[in-house]
C-alpha positions as CSV (number, residue, x, y, z in Angstrom):
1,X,93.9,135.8,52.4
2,X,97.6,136.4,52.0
3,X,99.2,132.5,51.4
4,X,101.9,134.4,49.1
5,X,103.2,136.2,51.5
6,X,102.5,134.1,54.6
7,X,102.4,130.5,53.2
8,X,106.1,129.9,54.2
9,X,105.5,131.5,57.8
10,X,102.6,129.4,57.9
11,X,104.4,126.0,57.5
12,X,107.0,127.3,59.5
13,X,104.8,127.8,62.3
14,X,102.8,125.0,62.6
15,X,105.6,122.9,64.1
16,X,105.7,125.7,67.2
17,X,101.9,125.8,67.0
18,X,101.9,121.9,67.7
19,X,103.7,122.4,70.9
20,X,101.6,125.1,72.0
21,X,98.9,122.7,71.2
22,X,100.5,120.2,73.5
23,X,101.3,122.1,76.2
24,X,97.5,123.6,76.3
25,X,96.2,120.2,76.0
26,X,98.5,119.6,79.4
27,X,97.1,122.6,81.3
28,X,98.0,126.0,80.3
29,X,95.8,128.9,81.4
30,X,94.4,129.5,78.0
31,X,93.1,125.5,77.9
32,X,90.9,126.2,81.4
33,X,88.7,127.9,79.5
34,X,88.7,125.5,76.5
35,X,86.2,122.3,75.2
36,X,88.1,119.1,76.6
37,X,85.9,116.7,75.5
38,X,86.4,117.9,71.2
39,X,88.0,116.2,68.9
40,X,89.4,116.2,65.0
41,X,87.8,113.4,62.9
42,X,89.4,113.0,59.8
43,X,87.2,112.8,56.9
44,X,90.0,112.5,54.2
45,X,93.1,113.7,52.0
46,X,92.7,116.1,49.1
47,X,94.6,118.1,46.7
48,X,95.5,122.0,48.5
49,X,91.3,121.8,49.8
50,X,89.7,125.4,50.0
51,X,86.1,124.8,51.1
52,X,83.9,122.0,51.9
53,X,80.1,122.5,51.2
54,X,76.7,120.6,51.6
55,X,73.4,120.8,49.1
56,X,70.1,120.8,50.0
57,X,68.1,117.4,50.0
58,X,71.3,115.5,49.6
59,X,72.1,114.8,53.5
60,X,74.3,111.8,52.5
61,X,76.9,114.1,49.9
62,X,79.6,116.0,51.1
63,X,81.7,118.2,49.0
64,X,85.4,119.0,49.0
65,X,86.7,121.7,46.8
66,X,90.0,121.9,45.9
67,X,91.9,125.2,44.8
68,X,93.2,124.0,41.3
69,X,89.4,124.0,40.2
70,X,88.2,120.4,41.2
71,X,84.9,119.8,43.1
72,X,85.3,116.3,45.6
73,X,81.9,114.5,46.2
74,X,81.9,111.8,49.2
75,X,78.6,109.5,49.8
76,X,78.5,109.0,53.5
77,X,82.0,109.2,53.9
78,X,83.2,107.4,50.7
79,X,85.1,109.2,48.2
80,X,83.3,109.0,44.8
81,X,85.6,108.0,41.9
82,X,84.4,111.0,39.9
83,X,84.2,115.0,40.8
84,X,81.4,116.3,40.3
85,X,83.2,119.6,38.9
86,X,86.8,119.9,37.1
87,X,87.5,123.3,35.8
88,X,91.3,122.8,35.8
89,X,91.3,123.9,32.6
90,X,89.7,127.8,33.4
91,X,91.4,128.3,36.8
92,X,94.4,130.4,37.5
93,X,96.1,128.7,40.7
94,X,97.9,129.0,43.1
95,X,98.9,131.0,45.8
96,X,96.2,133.5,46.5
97,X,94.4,132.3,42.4
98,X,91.9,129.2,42.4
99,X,88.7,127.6,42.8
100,X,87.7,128.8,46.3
101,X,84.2,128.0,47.0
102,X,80.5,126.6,46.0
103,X,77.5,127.5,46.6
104,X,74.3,124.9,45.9
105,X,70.9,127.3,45.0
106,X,68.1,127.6,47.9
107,X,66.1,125.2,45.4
108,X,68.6,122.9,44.2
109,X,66.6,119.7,44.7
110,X,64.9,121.1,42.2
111,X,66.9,123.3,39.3
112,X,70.2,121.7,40.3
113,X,71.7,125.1,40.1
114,X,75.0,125.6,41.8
115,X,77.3,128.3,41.7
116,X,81.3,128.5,41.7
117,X,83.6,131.3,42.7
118,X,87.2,131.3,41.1
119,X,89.9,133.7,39.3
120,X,90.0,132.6,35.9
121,X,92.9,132.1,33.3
122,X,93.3,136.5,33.0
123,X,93.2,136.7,36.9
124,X,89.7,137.8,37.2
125,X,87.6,137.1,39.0
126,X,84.6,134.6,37.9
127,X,81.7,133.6,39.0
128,X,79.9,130.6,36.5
129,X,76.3,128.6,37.2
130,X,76.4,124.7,36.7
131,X,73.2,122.3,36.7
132,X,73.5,118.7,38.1
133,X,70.7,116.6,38.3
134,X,71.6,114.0,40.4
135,X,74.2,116.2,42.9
136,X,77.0,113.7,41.8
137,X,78.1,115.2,38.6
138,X,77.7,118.4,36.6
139,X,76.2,118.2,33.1
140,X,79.1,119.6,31.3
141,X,77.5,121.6,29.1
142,X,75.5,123.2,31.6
143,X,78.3,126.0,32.1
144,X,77.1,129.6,32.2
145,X,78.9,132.5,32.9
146,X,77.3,134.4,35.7
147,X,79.6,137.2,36.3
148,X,83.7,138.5,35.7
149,X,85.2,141.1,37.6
150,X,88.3,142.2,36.6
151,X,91.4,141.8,39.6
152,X,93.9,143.1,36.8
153,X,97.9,144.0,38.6
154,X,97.7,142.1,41.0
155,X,97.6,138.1,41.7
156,X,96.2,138.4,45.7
157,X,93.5,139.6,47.5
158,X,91.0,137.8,45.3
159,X,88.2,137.1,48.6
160,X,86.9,134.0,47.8
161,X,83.0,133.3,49.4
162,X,79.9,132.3,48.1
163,X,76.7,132.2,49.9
164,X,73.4,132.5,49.5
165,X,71.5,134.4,52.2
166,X,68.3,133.7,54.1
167,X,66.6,136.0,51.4
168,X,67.4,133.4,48.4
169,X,69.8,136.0,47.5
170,X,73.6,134.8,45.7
171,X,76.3,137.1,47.9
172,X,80.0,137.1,47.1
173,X,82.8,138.7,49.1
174,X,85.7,140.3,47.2
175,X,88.8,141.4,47.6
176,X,90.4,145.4,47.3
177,X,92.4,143.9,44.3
178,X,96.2,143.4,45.9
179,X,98.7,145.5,46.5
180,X,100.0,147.1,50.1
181,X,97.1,149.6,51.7
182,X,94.4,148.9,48.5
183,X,97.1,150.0,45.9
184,X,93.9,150.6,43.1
185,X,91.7,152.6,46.0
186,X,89.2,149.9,45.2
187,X,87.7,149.1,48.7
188,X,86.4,152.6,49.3
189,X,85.2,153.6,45.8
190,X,81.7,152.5,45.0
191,X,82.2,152.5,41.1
192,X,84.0,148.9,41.5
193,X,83.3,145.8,42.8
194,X,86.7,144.6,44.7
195,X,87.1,145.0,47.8
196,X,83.1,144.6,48.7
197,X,80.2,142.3,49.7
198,X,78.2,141.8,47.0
199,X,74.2,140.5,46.5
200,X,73.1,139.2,43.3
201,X,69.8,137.1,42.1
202,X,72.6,134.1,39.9
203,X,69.9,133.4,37.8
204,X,69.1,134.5,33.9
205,X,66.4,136.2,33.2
206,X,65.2,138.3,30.1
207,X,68.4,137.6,28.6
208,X,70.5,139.3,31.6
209,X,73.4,136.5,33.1
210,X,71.8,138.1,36.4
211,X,69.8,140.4,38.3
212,X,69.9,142.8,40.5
213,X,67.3,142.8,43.9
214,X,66.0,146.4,44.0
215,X,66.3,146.7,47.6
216,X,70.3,146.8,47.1
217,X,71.4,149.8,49.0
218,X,72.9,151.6,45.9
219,X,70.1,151.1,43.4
220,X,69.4,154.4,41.6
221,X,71.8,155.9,43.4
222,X,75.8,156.6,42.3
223,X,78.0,153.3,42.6
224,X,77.3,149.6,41.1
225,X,73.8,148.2,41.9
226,X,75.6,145.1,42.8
227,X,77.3,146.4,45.9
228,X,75.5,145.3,49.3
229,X,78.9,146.9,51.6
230,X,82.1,147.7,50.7
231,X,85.9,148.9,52.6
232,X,86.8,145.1,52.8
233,X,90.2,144.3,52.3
234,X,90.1,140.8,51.5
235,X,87.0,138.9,53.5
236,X,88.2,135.2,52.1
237,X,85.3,133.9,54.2
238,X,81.6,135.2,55.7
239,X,78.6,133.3,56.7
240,X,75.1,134.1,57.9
241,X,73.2,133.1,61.0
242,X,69.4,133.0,60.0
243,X,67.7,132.6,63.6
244,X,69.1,136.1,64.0
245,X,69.1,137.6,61.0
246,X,73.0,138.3,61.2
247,X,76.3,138.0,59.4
248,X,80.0,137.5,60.2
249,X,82.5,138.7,58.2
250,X,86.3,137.3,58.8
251,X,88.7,140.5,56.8
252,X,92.2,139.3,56.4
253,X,94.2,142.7,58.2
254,X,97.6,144.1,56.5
255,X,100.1,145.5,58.9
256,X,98.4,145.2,62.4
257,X,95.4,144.0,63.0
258,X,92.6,140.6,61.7
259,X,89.5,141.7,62.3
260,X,86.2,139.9,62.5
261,X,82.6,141.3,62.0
262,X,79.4,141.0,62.9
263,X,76.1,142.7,62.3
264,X,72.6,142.6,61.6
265,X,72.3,141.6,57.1
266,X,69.4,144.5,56.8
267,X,72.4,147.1,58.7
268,X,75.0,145.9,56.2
269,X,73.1,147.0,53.7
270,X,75.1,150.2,52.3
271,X,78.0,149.7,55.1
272,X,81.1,150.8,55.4
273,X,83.4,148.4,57.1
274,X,86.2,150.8,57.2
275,X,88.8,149.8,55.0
276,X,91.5,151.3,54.2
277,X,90.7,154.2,56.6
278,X,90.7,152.0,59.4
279,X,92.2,148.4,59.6
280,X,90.5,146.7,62.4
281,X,90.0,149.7,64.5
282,X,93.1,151.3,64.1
283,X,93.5,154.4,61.9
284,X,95.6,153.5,58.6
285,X,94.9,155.7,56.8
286,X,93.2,158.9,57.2
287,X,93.7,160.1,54.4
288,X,90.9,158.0,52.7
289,X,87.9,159.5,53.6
290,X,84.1,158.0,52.8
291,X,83.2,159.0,49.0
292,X,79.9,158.4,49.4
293,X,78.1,161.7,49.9
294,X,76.1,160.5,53.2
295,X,78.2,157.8,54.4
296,X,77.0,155.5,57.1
297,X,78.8,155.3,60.3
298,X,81.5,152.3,59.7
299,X,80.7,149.4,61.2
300,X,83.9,148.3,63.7
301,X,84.7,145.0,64.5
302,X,83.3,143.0,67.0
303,X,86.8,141.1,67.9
304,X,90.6,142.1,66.5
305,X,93.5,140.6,67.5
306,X,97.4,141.9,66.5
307,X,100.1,139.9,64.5
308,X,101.8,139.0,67.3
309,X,99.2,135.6,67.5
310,X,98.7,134.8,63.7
311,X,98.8,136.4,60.4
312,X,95.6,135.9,58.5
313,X,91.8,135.4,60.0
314,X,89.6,132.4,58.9
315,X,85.9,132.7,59.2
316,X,83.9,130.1,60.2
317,X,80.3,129.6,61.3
318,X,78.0,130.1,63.6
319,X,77.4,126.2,65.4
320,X,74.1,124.6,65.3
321,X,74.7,121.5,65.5
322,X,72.8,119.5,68.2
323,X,75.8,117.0,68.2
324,X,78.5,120.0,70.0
325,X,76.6,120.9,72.9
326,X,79.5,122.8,74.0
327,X,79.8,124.9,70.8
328,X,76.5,125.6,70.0
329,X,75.5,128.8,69.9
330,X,79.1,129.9,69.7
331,X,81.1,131.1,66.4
332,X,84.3,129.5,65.1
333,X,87.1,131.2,63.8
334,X,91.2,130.5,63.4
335,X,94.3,132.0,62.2
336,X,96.6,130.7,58.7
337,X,99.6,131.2,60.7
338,X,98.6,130.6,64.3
339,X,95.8,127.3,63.5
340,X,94.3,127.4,67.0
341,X,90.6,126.8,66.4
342,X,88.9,129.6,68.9
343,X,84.9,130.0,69.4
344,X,83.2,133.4,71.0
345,X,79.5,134.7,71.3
346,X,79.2,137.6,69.0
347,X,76.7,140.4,69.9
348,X,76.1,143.5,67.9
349,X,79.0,145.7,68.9
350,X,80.9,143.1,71.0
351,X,82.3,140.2,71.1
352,X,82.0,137.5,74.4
353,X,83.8,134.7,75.8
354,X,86.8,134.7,73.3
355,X,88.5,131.1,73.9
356,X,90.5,128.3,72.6
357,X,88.6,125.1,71.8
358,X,91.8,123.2,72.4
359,X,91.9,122.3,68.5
360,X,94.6,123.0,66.0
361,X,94.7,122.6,62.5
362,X,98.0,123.1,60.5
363,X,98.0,125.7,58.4
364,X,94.0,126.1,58.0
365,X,92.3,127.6,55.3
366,X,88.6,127.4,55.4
367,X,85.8,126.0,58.3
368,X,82.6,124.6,56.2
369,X,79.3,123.3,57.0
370,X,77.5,119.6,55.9
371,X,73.9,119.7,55.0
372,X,73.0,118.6,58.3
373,X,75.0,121.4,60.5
374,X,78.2,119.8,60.7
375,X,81.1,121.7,61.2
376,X,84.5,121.2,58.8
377,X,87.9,122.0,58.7
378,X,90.3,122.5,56.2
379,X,93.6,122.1,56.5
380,X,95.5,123.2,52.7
381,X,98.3,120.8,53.6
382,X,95.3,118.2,52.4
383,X,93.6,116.6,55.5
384,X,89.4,117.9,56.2
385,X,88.1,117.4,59.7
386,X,85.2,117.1,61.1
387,X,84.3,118.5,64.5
388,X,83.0,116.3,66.7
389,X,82.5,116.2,70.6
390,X,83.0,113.4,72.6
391,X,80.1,111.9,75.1
């Protein structure tokens, strides 16, 4: 995501985007198509939030992360007086540097193993394990390094997403590293990990701060073991849909194009999403071809849309929640700059049914999802929402 160099456009926007807002919510062609009956509840006010996050076998904790390293816990709906993570002192923030986002092991209600993705005091890149017992408040001497990847140069393009997979797998989406079209020719070069999806077992064994699965498509094979896909230019956020097997992957464009997609997890495997060949599915770049030797066809995106409607692309989810009848089934995404909340039907190649839900969010920065399916918004000027749908 690029908040140093659109943050100001951003804020400068979301006065205009509050009268386009309006005058959908009064009948513009776009809003025909839209939800009427949803809504923004407001769960609360937090410091620059990045992500909000649930844990298994906790249905009544939510958690709010915030981008100078804290970790917010609220018991149905109250704000607890402690976090239950402060790594102020390790996290290099702001701008496109911070804590960005959690993610609570498969198994937690048993290890009480969570995970934290941030760029630390040298820039890089840092993932670190933390145990807490009761899902309230780390044990603080529970910290373990898991993993550092160097983002040296530059102070963008860090990515920013955690999530395990429906395989019990830990994967991580980076960015190219910073700079205007990949300046280090990260994204393409399988010998780094910026600018790539990446698939990791978190947890030590044998002495190793990680492992490697052995079905990871570059395994014995030239490049890192831990690369699942690479040419991503900065996919801040990506979630998976288990029923079908699938992921989404929102990449943050550069000059044209945001981009958003969508495939089966087993395809990603070995994938090249393009970048910085192809941004969105326009040629950039021709003159970075595939390194690898027997490169996959690149996977295009399902949806792209130009900079003329926003600047930045924020994945969200995939909506199962029984409570938004008319969202489930579809996927949320929205723009830094623009903040209209939109949902679509992604398909394998394609993308259906593109519209606005008739929500907006100034200046967002990340969707999330509660233990139980709920759907989140973040807004980084401090308020979360929650989606709901009125009967």
């Amino acid at each position: 995501m690029r908040r140093t160099r659109w943050i100001a456009r951003a804020f400068a926007l979301a006065a205009a985007a509050a009268v386009v807002a309006f005058c959908q919510s009064v009948g513009s062609p776009e809003r025909a198509g839209a939800a009427p009956s949803l809504r923004l509840q407001k769960v609360g006010n937090f410091a620059e939030p990045t992500y909000v996050a649930g844990a298994p076998a906790f249905k009544q904790l939510l958690y709010v992360v915030e981008q100078d390293g804290k970790v917010v816990v609220l018991r149905s709906g109250h704000r607890l007086s402690k976090p239950l993570l402060d790594i102020s002192g390790r996290v290099s923030c702001c701008g496109e540097r911070g804590l960005f986002s959690i993610a609570f092991d498969p198994r937690f209600a048993n290890n009480h193993l969570l995970y934290a993705y941030y760029t630390n005091r040298q820039g890089s890149i840092e993932i670190d394990e933390f145990r807490a017992p009761l899902g309230t408040r780390v044990v603080q001497s529970s910290r373990r390094k898991v993993i550092v990847i160097p983002h040296p140069g530059q102070s963008n393009h860090n990515g920013g997403q955690l999530q395990f997979g429906p395989d019990g797998y830990l994967y991580a989406g980076t960015g190219d590293g910073g700079g205007s079209g990949d300046t280090g020719d990260n994204a393409r070069h399988l010998n780094v990990l910026l600018g790539k999806l990446l698939r990791i077992d978190p947890h030590r064994r044998a002495g190793h701060p990680y492992t490697v699965p052995a079905s990871n498509p570059f395994v014995g094979k030239p490049g890192r073991d831990e690369i699942y896909a690479y040419g991503l230019r900065n996919p801040y956020r990506f979630s998976f849909n288990p029923p079908s097997n699938s992921l989404a992957i929102g990449d943050v464009g550069q000059d044209t194009e945001e981009e958003l997609d969508y495939t089966k997890i087993q395809r990603a495997s070995g994938a090249n999403f393009g970048w910085p060949r192809w941004e969105g599915d326009f040629l950039f770049n021709p003159n970075r071809p595939d390194p690898n030797p027997n490169p996959p066809f690149p996977v295009f995106p399902i949806l792209t849309y130009t900079h003329s409607s926003g600047c930045a692309i924020i994945g969200g989810y995939l909506v199962h929640d029984r409570s938004l009848p008319s969202l489930r089934g579809r996927y949320l995404y929205t723009d830094l700059c623009g903040g209209t909340i939109r949902s679509v039907v992604p398909r394998l190649g394609s993308a259906i049914g593109d519209r606005s839900t008739g929500l907006h969010v100034s200046v967002p920065g990340s969707f999330g999802e509660g233990p139980t399916g709920r759907i989140y918004v973040v807004s980084q000027g401090g308020p979360v929402y929650r989606i709901k749908q009125v009967p």
